[in-house]
C-alpha positions in Angstrom: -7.2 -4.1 29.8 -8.2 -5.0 26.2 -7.3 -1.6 23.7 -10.4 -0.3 22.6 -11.4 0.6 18.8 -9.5 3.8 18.5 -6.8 2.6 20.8 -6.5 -0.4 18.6 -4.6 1.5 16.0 -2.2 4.1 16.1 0.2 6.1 12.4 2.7 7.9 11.9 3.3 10.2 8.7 6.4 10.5 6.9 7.3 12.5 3.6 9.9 12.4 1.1 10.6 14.5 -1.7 11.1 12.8 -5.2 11.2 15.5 -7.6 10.1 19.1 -7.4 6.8 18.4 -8.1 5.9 15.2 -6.5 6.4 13.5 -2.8 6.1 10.1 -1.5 3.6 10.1 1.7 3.9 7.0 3.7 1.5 5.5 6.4 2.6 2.9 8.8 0.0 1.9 11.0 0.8 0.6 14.3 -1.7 -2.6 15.5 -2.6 -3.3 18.9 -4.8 -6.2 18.3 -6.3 -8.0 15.2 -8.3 -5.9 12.8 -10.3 -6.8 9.7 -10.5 -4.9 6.3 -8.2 -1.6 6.5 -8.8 1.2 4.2 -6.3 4.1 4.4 -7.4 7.3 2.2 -5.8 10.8 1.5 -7.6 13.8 0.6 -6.2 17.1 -0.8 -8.5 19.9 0.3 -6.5 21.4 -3.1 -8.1 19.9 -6.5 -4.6 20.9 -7.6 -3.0 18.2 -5.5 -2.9 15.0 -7.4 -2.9 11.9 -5.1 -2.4 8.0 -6.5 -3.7 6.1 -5.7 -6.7 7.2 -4.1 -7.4 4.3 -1.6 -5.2 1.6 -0.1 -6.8 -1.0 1.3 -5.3 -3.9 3.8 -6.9 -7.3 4.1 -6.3 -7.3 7.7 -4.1 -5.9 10.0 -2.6 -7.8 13.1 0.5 -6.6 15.7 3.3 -8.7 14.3 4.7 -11.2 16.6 7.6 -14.3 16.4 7.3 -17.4 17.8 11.3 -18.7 19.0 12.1 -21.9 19.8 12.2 -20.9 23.5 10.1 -18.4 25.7 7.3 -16.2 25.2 6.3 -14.5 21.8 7.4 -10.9 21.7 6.8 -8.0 18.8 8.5 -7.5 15.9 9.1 -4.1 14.5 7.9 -5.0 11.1 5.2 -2.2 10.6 2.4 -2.4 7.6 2.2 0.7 5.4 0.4 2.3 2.6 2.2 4.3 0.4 1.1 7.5 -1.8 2.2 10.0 -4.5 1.5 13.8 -4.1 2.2 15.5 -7.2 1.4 19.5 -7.9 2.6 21.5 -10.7 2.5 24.4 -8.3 5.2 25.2 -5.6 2.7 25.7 -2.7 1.7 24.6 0.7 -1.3 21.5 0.5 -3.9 20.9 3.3 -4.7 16.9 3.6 -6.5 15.0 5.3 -5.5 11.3 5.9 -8.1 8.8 7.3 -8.1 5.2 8.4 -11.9 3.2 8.3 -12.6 0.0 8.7 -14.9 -2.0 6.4 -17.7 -0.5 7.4 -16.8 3.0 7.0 -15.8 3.7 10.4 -12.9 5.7 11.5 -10.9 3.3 13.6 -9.0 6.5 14.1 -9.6 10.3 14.3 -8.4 11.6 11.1 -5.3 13.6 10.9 -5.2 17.1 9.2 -1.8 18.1 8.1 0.0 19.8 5.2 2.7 19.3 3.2 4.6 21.2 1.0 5.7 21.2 -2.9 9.1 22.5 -3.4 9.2 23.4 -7.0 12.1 24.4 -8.8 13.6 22.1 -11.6 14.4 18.7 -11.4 
């Protein structure tokens, strides 16, 4: 059975911390079959939450395969990913929202609510 749209695409969400005021967010997004334009966007329900950049935005978006000189093709664990910077003066726990829309506009996947938190302290 072919995946449909929102089966088509799954993510996963990491963090990292790279100073006291700042994290790295990472999306890899996990490609069932072939899709066009990708547009992966993060929104701070916060104004005090600085996010760069704002969009990211992928050409196309395929499941990644190899070809060897013998057999059939099987995937390779080579995942696209957009990558952003949180920053926050203040030490505090951020709502987010992360969404994934294709060319169009439409969510190719429900958006994911989640928070993260700025440590603080000194670097």
């Amino acid at each position: 059975m072919a995946p449909t749209r929102r089966e088509a695409l799954s993510l996963r969400i990491a963090t990292r911390v790279m100073t006291p005021h700042s994290l790295n967010l990472v999306v890899h997004l996990f490609a069932r079959k072939p899709l066009g334009a990708v547009r992966v966007s993060v929104v701070a329900a916060d104004p005090r939450l600085a996010i760069s950049p704002a969009v990211c935005a992928l050409q196309a978006l395929a499941p990644p395969v190899v070809h060897p000189p013998q057999g059939a093709r099987f995937p390779l664990p080579a995942i696209p990913l957009c990558s952003f910077v949180l920053r926050a003066a203040t030490p505090a726990r951020y709502a987010l929202t992360v969404s994934v829309r294709d060319a169009a506009g439409t969510d190719l996947i429900a958006p994911v609510h989640t928070v993260v938190t700025i440590p603080g302290g000194s670097a």
